[in-house]
C-alpha positions in Angstrom: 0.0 0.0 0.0 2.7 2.0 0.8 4.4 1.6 -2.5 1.8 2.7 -4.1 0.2 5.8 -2.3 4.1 6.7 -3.1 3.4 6.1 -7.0 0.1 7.9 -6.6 2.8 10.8 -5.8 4.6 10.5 -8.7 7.6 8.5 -6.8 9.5 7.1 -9.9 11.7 5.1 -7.7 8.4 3.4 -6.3 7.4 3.0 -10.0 10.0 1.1 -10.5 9.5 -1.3 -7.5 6.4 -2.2 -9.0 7.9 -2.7 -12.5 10.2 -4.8 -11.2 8.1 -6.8 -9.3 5.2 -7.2 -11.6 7.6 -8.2 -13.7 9.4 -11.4 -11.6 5.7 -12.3 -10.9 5.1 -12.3 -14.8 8.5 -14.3 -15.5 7.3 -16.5 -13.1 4.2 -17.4 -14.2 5.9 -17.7 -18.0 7.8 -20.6 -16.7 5.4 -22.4 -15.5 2.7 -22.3 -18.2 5.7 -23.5 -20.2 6.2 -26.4 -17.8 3.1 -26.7 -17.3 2.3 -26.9 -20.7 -0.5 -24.6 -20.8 -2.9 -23.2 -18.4 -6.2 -23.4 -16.7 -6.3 -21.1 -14.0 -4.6 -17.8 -13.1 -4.7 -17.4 -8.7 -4.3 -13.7 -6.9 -4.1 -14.6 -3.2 -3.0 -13.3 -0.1 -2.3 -9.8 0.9 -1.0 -8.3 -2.2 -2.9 -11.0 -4.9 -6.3 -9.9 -2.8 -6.2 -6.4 -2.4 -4.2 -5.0 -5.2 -6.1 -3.9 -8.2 -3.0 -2.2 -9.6 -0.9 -5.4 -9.5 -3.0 -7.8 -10.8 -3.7 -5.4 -13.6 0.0 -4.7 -14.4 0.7 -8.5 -14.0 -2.4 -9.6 -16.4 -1.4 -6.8 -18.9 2.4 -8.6 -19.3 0.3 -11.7 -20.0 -2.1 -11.5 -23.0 0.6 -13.4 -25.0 -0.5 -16.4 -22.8 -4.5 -15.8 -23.1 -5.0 -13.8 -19.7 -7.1 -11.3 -19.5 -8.5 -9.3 -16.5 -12.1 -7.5 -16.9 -11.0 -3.8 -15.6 -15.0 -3.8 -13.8 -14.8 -7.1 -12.2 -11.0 -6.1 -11.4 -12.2 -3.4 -9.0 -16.0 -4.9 -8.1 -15.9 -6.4 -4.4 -12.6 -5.4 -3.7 -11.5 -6.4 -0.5 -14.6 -7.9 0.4 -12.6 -11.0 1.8 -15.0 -13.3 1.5 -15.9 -15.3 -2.0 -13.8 -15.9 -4.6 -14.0 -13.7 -7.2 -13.5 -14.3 -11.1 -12.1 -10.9 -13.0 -11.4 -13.0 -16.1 -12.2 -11.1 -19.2 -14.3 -12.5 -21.7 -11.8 -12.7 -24.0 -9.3 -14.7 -21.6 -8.8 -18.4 -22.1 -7.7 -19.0 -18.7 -9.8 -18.4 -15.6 -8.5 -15.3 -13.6 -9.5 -15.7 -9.7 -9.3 -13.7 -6.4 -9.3 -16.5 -4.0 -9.3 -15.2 -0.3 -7.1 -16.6 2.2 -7.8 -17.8 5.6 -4.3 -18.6 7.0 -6.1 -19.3 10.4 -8.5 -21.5 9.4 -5.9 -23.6 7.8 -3.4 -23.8 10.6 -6.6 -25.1 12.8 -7.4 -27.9 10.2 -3.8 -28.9 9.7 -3.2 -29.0 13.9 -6.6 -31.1 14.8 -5.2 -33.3 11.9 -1.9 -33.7 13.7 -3.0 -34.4 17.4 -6.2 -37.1 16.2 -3.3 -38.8 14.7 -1.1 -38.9 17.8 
C-alpha cells in the first residue's frame, strides 16, 4: 500500500519497484505455463494477490501473450470484500482469472486437529 500511495505521488523510484516486481511475478508465471504446458487457472491470493487492483492489472497486462485477460469492472467490483472468490477474467481470456481469499487461520486449525487425532 505503501508503494503505491508513493506512485500515486509520482515517486519514480516506487514505480520502478512495482515494475520490477510485476515483472518477476510475470516471469514466473511464463515458466510455469511452459512447464506446465498450458494453463487453466490464473490465482491472486493473499495480501498483495487480494487487495491490489493495480498489481493484478500490471501483472495480467504482461500476459495477453499467454490468453490472460482481467475484466478492468470485475478487477475493482468487491474489492477487498474478503469473502468469496471472485473471477475478473475477461471474456476474452482463455484461462480463468480468480481472487481466492485466504484464511491462514482457518488452515493452521485444520492442519493442527489433523496432527493431534493422529497422535
Amino acid at each position: 500500500r505503501a508503494v503505491e500511495a508513493r506512485i500515486a505521488e509520482g515517486d519514480k523510484r516506487a514505480e520502478l519497484a512495482i515494475e520490477v516486481y510485476t515483472h518477476r511475478i510475470r516471469s514466473a508465471v511464463g515458466a510455469y505455463v511452459a512447464a506446465l504446458g498450458g494453463l487453466d487457472a490464473l490465482v491472486f491470493t493473499a495480501g498483495v494477490g487480494e487487495n491490489s487492483v493495480g498489481v493484478r492489472t500490471r501483472v495480467a497486462k504482461g500476459l495477453a501473450g499467454l490468453g490472460i485477460a482481467i475484466d478492468p469492472t470485475r478487477n475493482t467490483s468487491g474489492a477487498g470484500n474478503g469473502m468469496d472468490v471472485r473471477d475478473i477474467s475477461a471474456a476474452a481470456s482463455e484461462a480463468s482469472v480468480l481472487v481466492i481469499p485466504t484464511n491462514e487461520e482457518t488452515e493452521i486449525a485444520i492442519q493442527t486437529v489433523g496432527l493431534v487425532s493422529q497422535a
